[in-house]
N, C-alpha and C positions, 0 to 999 in steps of 0.2 A: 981266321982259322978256327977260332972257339964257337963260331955260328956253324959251318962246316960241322966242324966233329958233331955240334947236336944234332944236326940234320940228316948225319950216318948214322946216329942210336933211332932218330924215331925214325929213319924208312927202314930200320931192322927192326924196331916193337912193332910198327904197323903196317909193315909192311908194303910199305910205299915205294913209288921211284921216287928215287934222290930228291931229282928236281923236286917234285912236286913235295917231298916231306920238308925242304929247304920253305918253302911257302906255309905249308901249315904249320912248321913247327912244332906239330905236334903238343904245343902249350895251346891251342885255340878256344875258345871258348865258342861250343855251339850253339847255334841257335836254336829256337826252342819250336817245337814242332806242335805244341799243346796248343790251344786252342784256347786267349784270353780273351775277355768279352770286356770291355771297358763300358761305364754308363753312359757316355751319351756324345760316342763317337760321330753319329748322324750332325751334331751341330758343331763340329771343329770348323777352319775356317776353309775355305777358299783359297786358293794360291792364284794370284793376280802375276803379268806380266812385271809389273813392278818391281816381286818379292825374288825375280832372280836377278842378281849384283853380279858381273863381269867382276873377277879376280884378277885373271891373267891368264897363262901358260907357261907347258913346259915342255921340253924337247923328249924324246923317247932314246933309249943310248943309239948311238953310230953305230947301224949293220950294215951300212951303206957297200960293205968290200966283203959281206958275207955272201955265202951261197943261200939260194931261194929257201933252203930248210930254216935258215936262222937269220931273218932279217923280218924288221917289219916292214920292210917297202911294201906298196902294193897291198896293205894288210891294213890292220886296225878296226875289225868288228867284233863282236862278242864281250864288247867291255864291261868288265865286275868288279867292282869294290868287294875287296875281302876284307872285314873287321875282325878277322882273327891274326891279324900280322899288319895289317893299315897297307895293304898292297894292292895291286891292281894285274889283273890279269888281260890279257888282250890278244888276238889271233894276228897273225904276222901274214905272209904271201898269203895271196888269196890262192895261187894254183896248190900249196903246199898243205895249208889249214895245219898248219903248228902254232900251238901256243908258247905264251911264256910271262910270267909276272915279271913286274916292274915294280921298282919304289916310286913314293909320290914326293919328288921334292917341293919346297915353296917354291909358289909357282910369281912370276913376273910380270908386270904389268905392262913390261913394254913392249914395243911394238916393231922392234929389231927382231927379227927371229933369231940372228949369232947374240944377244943376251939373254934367251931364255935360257933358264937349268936345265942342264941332264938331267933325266932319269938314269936308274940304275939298272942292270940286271937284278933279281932275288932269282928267277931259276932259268934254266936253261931251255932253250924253244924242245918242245914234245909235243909228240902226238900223244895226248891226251886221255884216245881211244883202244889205244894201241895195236891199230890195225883195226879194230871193228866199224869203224864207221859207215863201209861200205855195206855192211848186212841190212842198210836200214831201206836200199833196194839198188837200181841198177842205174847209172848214170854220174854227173859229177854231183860227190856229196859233199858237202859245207857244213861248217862250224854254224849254227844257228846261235846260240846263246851260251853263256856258262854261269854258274849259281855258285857259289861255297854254299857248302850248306855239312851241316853232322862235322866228320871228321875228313870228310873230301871235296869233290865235286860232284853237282848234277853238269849236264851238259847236253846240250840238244843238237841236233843236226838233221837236216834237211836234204832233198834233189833241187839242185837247183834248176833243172828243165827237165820235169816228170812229165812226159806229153803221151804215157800210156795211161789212158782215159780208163782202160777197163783193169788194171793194175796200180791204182795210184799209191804212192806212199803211207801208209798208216801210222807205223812205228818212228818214232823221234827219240825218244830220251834214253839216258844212259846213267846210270850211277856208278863212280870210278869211287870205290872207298876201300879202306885196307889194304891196297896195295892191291885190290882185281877192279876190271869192268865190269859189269852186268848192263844186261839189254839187248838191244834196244828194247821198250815197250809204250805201249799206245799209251796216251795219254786223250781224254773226251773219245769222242765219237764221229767228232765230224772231221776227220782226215787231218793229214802231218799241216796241210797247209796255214791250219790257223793256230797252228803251236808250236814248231818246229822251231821258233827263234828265241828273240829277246824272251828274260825269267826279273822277277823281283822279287824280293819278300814282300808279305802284308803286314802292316805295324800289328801289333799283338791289340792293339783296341779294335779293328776293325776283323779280325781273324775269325770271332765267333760271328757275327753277321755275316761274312762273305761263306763262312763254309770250310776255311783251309787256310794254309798259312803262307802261300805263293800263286805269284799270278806266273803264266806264261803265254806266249803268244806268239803273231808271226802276220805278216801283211804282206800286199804288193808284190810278191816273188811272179817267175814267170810260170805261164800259164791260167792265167788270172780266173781261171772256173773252179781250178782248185783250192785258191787261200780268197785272204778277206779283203774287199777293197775298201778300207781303212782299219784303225786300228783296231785290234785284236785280242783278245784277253780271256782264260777260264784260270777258274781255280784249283789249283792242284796239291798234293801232298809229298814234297820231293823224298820225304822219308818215309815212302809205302810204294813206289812207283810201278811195281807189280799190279796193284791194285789202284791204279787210276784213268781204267775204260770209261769210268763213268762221272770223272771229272769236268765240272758245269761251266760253260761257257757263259761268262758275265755282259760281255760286247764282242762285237762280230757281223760282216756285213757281207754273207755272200750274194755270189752277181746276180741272183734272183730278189734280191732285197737292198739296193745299191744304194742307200739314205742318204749317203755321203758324196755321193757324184758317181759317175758311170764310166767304164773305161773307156768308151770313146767320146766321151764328153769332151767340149771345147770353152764352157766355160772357167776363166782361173779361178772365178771368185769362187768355186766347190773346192771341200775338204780332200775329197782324194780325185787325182787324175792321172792318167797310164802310165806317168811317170814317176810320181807318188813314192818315196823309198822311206823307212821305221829303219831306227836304227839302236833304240831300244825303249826303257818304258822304267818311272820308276814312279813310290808310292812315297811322300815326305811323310814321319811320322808328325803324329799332331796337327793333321791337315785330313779333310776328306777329299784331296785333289789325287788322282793319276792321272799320272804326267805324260805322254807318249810322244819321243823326240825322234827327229828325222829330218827327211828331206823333201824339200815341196816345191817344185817346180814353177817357174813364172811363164812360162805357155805349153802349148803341146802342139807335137807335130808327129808324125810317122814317116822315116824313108833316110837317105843317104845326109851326111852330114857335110855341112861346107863353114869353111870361116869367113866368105866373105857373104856379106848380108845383102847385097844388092841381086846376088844367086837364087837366094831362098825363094821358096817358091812350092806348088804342089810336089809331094814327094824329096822337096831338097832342105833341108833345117837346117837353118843358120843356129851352129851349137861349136865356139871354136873351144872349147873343153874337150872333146870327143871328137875322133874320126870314125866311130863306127857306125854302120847303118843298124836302126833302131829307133827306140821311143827318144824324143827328146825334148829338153821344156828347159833352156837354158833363156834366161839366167835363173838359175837354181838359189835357194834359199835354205834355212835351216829353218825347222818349222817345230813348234807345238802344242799337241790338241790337247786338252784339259778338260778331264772328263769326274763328274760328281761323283763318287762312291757311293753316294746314296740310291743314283740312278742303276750301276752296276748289283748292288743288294737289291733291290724291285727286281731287278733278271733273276736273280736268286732265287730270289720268294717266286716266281710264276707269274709275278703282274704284268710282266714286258718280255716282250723279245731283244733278243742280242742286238738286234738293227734298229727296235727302234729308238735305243738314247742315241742324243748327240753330244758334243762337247758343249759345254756350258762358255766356251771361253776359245779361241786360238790364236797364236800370233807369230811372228817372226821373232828368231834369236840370233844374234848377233856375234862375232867375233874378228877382233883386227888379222888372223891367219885362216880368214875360211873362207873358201873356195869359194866360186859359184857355179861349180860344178856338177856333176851329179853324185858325186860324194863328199858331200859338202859334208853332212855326218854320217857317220858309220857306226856308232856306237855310244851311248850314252847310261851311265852308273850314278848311284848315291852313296855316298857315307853319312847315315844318320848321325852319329856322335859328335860330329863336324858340323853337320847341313852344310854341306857341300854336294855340286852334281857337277861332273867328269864329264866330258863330250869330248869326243874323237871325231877331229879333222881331217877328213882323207886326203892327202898329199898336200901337206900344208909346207912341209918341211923335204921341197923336190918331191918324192914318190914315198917319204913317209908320212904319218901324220904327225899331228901334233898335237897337246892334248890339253882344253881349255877346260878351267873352273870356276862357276858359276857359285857366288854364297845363297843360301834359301834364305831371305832375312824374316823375320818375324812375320807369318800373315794370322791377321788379327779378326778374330769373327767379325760381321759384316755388321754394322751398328744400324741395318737395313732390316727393321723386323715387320716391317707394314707388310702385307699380302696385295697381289694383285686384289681389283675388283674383276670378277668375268660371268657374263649374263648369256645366255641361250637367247637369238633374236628370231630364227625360224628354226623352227617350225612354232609357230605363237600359243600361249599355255588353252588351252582349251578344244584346239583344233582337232580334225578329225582326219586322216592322212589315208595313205594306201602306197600298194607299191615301193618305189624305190625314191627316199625322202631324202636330202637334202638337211644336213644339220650344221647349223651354225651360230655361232656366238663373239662375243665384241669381249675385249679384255683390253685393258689398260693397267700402269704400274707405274711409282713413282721413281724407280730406276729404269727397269724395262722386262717386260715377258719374254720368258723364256720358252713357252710353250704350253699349248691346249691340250684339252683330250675333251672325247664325250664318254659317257656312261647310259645304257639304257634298262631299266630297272635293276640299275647298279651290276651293270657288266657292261666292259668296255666296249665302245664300237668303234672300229679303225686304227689309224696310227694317233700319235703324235705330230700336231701341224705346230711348226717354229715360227711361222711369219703369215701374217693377219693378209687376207680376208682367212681368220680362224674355221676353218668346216669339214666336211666328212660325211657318207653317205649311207644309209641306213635301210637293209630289205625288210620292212615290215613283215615279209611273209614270216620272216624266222621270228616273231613276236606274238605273232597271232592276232586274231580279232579281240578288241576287247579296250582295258585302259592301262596306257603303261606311261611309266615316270622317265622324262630326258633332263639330263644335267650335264653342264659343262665344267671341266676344272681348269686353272690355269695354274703357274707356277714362273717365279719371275728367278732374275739371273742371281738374287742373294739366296733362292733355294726356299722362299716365302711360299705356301700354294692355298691357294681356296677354292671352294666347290660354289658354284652357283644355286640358287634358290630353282628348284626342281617346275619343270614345265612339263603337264599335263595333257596327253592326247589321246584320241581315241580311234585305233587302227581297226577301218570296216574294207570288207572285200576283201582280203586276203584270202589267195590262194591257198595260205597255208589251213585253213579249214577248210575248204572245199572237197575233201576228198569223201572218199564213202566211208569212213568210220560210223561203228554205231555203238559203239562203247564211250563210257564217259572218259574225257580227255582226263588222264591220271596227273599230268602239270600244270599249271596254268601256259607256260609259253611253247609248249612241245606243239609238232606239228602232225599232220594225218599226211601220209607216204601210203599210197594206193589202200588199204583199210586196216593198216596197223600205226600207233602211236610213235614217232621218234622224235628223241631231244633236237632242240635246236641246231647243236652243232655236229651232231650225228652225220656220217660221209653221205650215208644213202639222200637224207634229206637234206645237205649239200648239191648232192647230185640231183636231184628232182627240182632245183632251183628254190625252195622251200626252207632253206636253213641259212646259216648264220657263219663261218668261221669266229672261235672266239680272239682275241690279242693277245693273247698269254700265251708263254713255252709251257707245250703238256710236260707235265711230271716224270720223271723218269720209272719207270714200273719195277717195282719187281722180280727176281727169276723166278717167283712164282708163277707167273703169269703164264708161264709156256705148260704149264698143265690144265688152265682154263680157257684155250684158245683154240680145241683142235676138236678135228670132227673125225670119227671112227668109220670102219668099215661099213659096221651095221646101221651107217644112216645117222648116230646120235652127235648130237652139235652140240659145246658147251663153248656158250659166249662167251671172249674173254672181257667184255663189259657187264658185269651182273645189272640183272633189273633188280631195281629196289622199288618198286610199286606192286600192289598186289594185280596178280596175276587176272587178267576180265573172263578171260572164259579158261574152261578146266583145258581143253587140249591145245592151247596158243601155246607159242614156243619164243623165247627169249633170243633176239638177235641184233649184236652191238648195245644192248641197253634199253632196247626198244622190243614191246608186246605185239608179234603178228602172227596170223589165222596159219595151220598147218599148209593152207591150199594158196597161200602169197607165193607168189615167183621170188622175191626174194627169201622168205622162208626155204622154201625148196631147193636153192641155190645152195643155200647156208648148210642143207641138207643132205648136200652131195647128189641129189637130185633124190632123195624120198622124202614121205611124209610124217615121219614119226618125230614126235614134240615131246621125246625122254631128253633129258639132261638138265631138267629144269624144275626150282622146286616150286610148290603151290605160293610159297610167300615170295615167292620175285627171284631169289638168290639164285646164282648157278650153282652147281653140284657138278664136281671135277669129275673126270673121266677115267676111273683107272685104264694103265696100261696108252692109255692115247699116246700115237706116236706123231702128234705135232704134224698132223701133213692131213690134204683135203684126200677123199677116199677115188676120187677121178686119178690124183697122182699126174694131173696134167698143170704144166707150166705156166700160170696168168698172170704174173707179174709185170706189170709195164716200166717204161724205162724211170724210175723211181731215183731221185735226189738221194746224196745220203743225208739223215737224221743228223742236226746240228745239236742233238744230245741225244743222252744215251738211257740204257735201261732194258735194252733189247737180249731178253734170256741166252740167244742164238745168233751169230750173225747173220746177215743178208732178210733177215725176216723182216715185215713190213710192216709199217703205223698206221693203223687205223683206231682215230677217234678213241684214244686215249689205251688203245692194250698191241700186241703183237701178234701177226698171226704170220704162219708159214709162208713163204713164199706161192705155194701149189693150194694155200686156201682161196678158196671162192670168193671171198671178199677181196681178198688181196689184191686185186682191180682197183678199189678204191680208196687205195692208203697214199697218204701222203708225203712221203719218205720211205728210204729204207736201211737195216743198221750196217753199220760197216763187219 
């Protein structure tokens, strides 16, 4: 009665629903939004399958004889540890998406399910949103994840079958504090699909490295062109959410970038397959491990479902968990991928794309009440103060779950400090190459490599190769004639990396000098594009077969950007890449970063179709455009069917990336961008 009465004072001070102040109590202690930097987060340890310990379980209370608003039958995703009440909050019917916290009793190790403890109620099933959740578009929307966090909840929600392509979901999150909702608002740039769900915090040592103090994410949902096909993760700020367009995605694998397997892949042994289900993600403090827990399927099939196996067959899947026609990979597992923090910081900094780390580690996790169904997990939380991690059994307990805990026990830095050895074997140190090379290197380790890369005078070239014959292939023409340095790195599974002794070659023939330039090349590896200068990985010399894509996620720009990007009526173009070389002749005109003749076709293009080379100063720099209104002066449509941008920075939405700045849709270039912003 005396918990009651406090929970009617704070939802009158803050104005909370009941329930929900009955949970926070209003005595909570927030978490902190600042941004601490710890010295030397990068060498914490690894979390090995070892270091999670089987506890036990415990029952969820009897809703079994409630109605669909207030039962968790059918329910148990969105599971979060709240450390300001040591409670647990979890979504009940999936047709309904009500919440409601639970207490965590000591949990049982046996293996009766009538001995495990009840849980208890602490608040009453609500909708959360309170009626908003459908603003976040049109179809059925879903609980994706929930955070405590300040003095409320964040909460994200999802379509779960968004199949309008030229409408897709953007907006996710929701901030419920003080007794209102706010929201929905975007969260990154690259669509709901790869944030919409699972949230965690970042321990405060790795906070200032990653950028922000929460990760969020989202995987495998339907319609697989829109989310990630494995797991998923950007860093975000749950106490600014207004301001999180431009929230940086750490890992992430859309279907153009499949690292982790392909949805209609038929091998088991790959990390994600069409059946593939996340069901959440957490970060242990005092570990550089995230964690990302779910469900992983032991085959794959497409079509109607049957229990008797001698049936199965093209189009029939022997799945007796499931009568509905669909993806199916039964027997189903509970799975998790374990991914470096340090590889997630490289995404950060610009050295790596989202897709191309992999997990350092994955395996099976085990429990005496889990299904082998395709909800085997549903939902998976951490209590640091504990080291404890929560995982929700889908219909463990009849058509509820049930909810197992795992101890995090001590993981100890790896007493592995030796580094691979890794040597470059072709192209051989002196050689003389052309065209399109072939590069490869040998690595060995006394635990085992985790993975290569090349560098070619010290920029990357290609992915990430995991598994030997180590190699990767390399256009000389984006280097140019002349002599350049190749080096291999490797990097083994205690997180040890070393670079190899540099091999020397000498690239003749290249097309990339071939062209009619008669000015002196202002870089050493830039290339001649019909008789003007451009960088290597510049679009147009992309496009002329002559350049390079680099590895790295471009930077996010600026809103400045949108006033050096646009070209006026009267003909004048201002790059929105400035040349930083001096200028070779007085009336060349600067376009993307690159010095070319007034009378170049691409010049003229960039031009709106004249000749005039204003906008550009004698020392390289662009000079902004007053009044530019962001648009090509044809005013005609050239945008091709364009990706959206898997980050952000884009002044304007729908505008398009090209080679490192933004320009309008209706700009002249905008043919040749490679994304475009939501």
């Amino acid at each position: 009665m005396r918990r009651l009465t406090v929970a009617r004072r704070a939802a009158t001070r803050l104005r909370l629903p009941l329930g929900v102040a009955v949970a926070l109590g209003a005595l909570a202690t927030v978490p902190s939004s600042s941004i601490v930097t710890a010295q030397t987060p990068s060498a914490e340890p690894l979390v090995q399958a070892s270091n999670l310990v089987y506890q036990g379980a415990f029952r969820l209370p009897d809703t079994s004889k409630a109605d669909d608003q207030h039962t968790f039958n059918y329910g148990g995703t969105a599971l979060a540890f709240d450390s300001r009440d040591g409670g647990l909050w979890i979504v009940g019917h999936a047709q309904q998406q009500r919440a409601a916290e639970v207490t965590i009793p000591a949990p049982s190790p046996s293996t009766a399910l009538s001995s495990l403890p009840l849980a208890s109620l602490k608040t009453n099933f609500s909708d959360l949103l309170a009626g908003k959740m459908g603003s976040i578009g049109t179809g059925d929307a879903r609980v994706g994840g929930i955070l405590p966090w300040g003095s409320g909840l964040v909460v994200s929600a999802y379509i779960y079958y968004d199949s309008d392509t030229s409408n897709q979901q953007q907006r996710s999150h929701f901030s419920v504090q003080n007794g209102s909702v706010s929201g929905p608002y975007q969260v990154g740039s690259g669509g709901a699909g790869f944030v919409s769900g699972y949230m965690t915090p970042i321990p405060p040592e790795w906070q200032g490295t990653l950028g922000g103090p929460a990760l969020t994410g989202q995987c495998c949902i339907p319609i697989i062109g829109r989310t990630s096909l494995g797991p998923a993760a950007t860093v975000f700020d749950p106490s600014s959410l207004s301001n999180q367009s431009k929230a940086v995605q750490v890992v992430g694998y859309p279907e153009a970038h499949a690292t982790l397997g392909t949805y209609d892949g038929t091998d088991t042994s790959k990390l994600f397959l069409k059946a593939t289900a996340m069901g959440g993600v957490i970060f242990p403090t005092g570990t550089r491990s995230v964690l990302f827990i779910g469900t992983q399927p032991g085959s794959v099939c497409y079509g109607e479902s049957t229990s008797d196996p001698a049936a199965a067959g093209p189009g029939m899947c022997y799945d007796p968990t499931s009568p509905y026609k669909g993806n199916h990979g039964y027997p189903y597992r509970g799975f998790i991928w374990a991914y470096d923090a340090n590889d997630l910081a490289a995404v950060k900094q610009g050295k790596r794309n989202p897709w191309d780390i992999k997990p350092y580690a994955a395996w099976t996790i085990t429990a005496p009440f889990m299904s082998n169904a395709s909800d085997a997990i549903l939902g998976a939380t951490y209590d640091p103060a504990t080291r404890r991690v929560f995982v929700s059994l889908g219909s463990a307990d009849g058509h509820a779950p049930v909810i197992a805990v795992y101890a995090l026990t001590n993981a100890t830095a790896s007493a592995d400090s030796t580094p691979p050895s890794v040597a470059v074997t072709s192209p051989t140190n002196g050689a003389t190459v052309g065209g399109t090379v072939t590069l490869t290197a040998s690595a060995s380790d006394n635990v085992g490599v985790s993975s290569v890369w090349f560098t070619v005078d010290n920029i990357n070239v290609g992915s990430e190769d995991a598994a030997a014959p180590y190699q990767t292939t390399w256009n000389t023409a984006s280097a140019g004639n002349g002599t350049h340095t190749i080096r291999a790195a490797a990097r083994d599974s205690s997180g040890n990396a070393q670079t190899s002794s540099p091999v020397t070659v000498t690239v003749a023939g290249s097309t990339g000098q071939s062209g009619a330039c008669t000015t002196p090349k202002p870089v050493a590896n830039w290339v001649c594009v019909g008789t003007g200068w451009l960088p290597p990985d510049h679009p147009l010399a992309i496009a002329a077969g002559l350049g390079n894509l680099p590895s790295v996620t471009p930077p996010a720009q600026s809103s400045s950007s949108s006033s050096s990007s646009s070209s006026s009526s009267s003909g004048t173009y201002v790059s929105p890449i400035p040349c930083t070389t001096q200028k070779p002749v007085s009336n060349w005109v600067c376009v993307e970063g690159g010095w070319l003749p007034p009378d170049h076709p691409l010049a003229i293009a960039a031009l709106g179709g004249g000749a005039s080379s204003s906008g550009t100063g004698s020392s390289g720099s662009s000079t902004s455009s007053s009044g530019s209104s962001g648009s090509s002066s044809s005013g005609s449509s050239v945008v091709p069917n364009l990706p959206y941008c898997s980050f952000g920075g884009s002044p304007v939405a729908g505008w398009v990336y090209v080679s490192g700045g933004w320009v309008p849709p209706d700009h002249p270039l905008a043919v040749l961008g490679t994304c475009r912003a939501h």
